[in-house]
C-alpha positions in Angstrom: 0.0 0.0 0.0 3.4 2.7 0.6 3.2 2.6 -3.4 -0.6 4.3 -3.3 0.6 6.5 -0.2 0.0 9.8 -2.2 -3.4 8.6 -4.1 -6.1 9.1 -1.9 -8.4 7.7 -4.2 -7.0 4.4 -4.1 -6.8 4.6 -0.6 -10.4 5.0 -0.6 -11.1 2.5 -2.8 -9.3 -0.1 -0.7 -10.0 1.1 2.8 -6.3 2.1 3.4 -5.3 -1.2 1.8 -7.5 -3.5 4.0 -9.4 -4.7 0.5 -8.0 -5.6 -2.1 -7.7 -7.7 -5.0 -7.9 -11.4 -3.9 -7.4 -12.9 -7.5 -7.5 -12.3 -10.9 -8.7 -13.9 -14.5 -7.3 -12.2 -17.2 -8.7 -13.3 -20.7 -6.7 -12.7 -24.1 -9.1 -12.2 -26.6 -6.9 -11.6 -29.8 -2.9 -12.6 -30.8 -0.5 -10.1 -30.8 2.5 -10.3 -33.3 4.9 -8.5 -31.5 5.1 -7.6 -27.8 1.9 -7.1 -25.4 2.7 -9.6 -22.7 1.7 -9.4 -19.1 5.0 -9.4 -17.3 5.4 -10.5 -13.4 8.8 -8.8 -12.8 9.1 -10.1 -9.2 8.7 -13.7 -10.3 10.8 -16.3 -8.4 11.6 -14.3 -5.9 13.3 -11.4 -7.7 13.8 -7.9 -6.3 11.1 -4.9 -7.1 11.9 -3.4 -10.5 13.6 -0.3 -11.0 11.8 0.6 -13.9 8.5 -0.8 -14.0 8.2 -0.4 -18.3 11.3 -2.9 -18.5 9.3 -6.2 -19.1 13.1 -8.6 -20.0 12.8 -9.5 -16.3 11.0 -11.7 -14.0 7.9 -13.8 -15.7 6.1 -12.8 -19.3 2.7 -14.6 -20.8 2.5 -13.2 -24.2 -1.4 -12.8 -25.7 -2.7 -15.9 -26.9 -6.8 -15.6 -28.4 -9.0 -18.2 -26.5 -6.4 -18.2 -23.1 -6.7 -16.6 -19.7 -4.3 -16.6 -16.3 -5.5 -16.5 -12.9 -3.2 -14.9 -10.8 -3.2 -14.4 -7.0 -2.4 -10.5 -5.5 -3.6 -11.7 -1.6 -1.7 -14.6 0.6 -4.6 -16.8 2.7 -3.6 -14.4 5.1 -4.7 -11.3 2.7 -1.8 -10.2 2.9 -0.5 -8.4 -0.1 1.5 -10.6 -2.3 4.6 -8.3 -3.5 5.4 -11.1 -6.2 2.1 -10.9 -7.8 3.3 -7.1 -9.3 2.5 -7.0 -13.1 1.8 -5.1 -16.0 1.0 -4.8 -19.7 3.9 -4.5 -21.8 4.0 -2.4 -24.6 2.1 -3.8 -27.8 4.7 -3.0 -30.4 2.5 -4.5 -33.5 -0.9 -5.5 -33.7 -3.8 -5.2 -30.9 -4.6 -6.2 -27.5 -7.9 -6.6 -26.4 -8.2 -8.5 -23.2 -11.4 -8.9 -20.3 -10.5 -8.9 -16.9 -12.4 -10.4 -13.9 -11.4 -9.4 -10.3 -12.2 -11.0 -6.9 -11.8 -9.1 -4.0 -11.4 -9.8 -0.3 -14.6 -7.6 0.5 -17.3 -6.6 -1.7 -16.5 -4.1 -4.3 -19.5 -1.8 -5.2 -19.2 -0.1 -9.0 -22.6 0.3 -9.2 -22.4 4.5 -8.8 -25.8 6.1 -9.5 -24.4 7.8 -12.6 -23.3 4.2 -14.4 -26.3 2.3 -13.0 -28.5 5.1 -14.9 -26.1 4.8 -17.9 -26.4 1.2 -18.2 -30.3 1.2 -17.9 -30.5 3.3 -20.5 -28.4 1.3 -22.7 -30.5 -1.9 -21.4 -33.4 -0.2 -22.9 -32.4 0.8 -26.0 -29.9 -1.8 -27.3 -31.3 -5.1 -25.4 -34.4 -7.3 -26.7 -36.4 -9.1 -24.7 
C-alpha cells in the first residue's frame, strides 16, 4: 500500500489497503504479433523493478486468443503478495484486447448512480427481450 501512499483515491477505494484484489482472470481475446505480454517482474523471488516499463525480467505470458491466467495479489492471510506485481507490456505491432475479472477480499461496489443510470439506459435501447 506505501506505493498508493499519495493517491487518496486508491486509498479510498481499498479502505487504506484493508481490500483488495484477492485474484484475478485475465482473458486474451486476440494474438498479438509483437510484444503485449503481461510481465510479473518479481517472479521467483526477484527484487522490485527499477523501472517498471522494463518487461526482459522476471515472468512474461504473451497474448494468446482463447487463453486466460488467474493470478493471486492476496496470501490466505490477505496479505498483499509483493510477487504478484505485473503489468501490460507495450504492444509494439498489432492489438490487444483483453477482459479482466477481479475477486476481491470484501465486496466491491461499482454500481455509482451515474453508471447504474447509464447502463439502464443502454438496457433499454440496445437489449431485446
Amino acid at each position: 500500500m506505501r506505493d498508493y501512499a499519495g493517491n487518496a483515491q486508491m486509498r479510498r477505494d481499498t479502505n487504506d489497503g484493508n481490500k483488495n484484489r484477492l485474484a484475478t482472470i485475465f482473458f486474451y481475446l486476440t494474438n498479438v504479433t509483437e510484444g503485449g505480454a503481461t510481465n510479473f517482474p518479481r517472479a521467483g523471488g526477484l527484487p522490485t523493478p527499477y523501472d517498471y516499463f522494463d518487461c526482459s525480467h522476471g515472468l512474461s505470458v504473451y497474448p494468446k486468443a482463447g487463453n486466460a491466467i488467474i493470478f493471486y495479489s492476496l496470501h490466505p492471510s490477505l496479505e498483499l503478495d509483493p510477487l504478484s506485481l505485473h503489468g501490460g507490456c507495450d504492444v509494439v505491432k498489432g492489438t490487444k484486447y483483453a477482459a479482466n475479472f477481479w475477486m476481491w477480499s470484501e465486496p466491491y461496489h461499482f454500481a455509482s448512480s451515474k453508471r447504474v443510470e447509464t447502463f439502464e439506459a443502454f438496457k433499454d435501447s440496445h437489449w431485446r427481450p
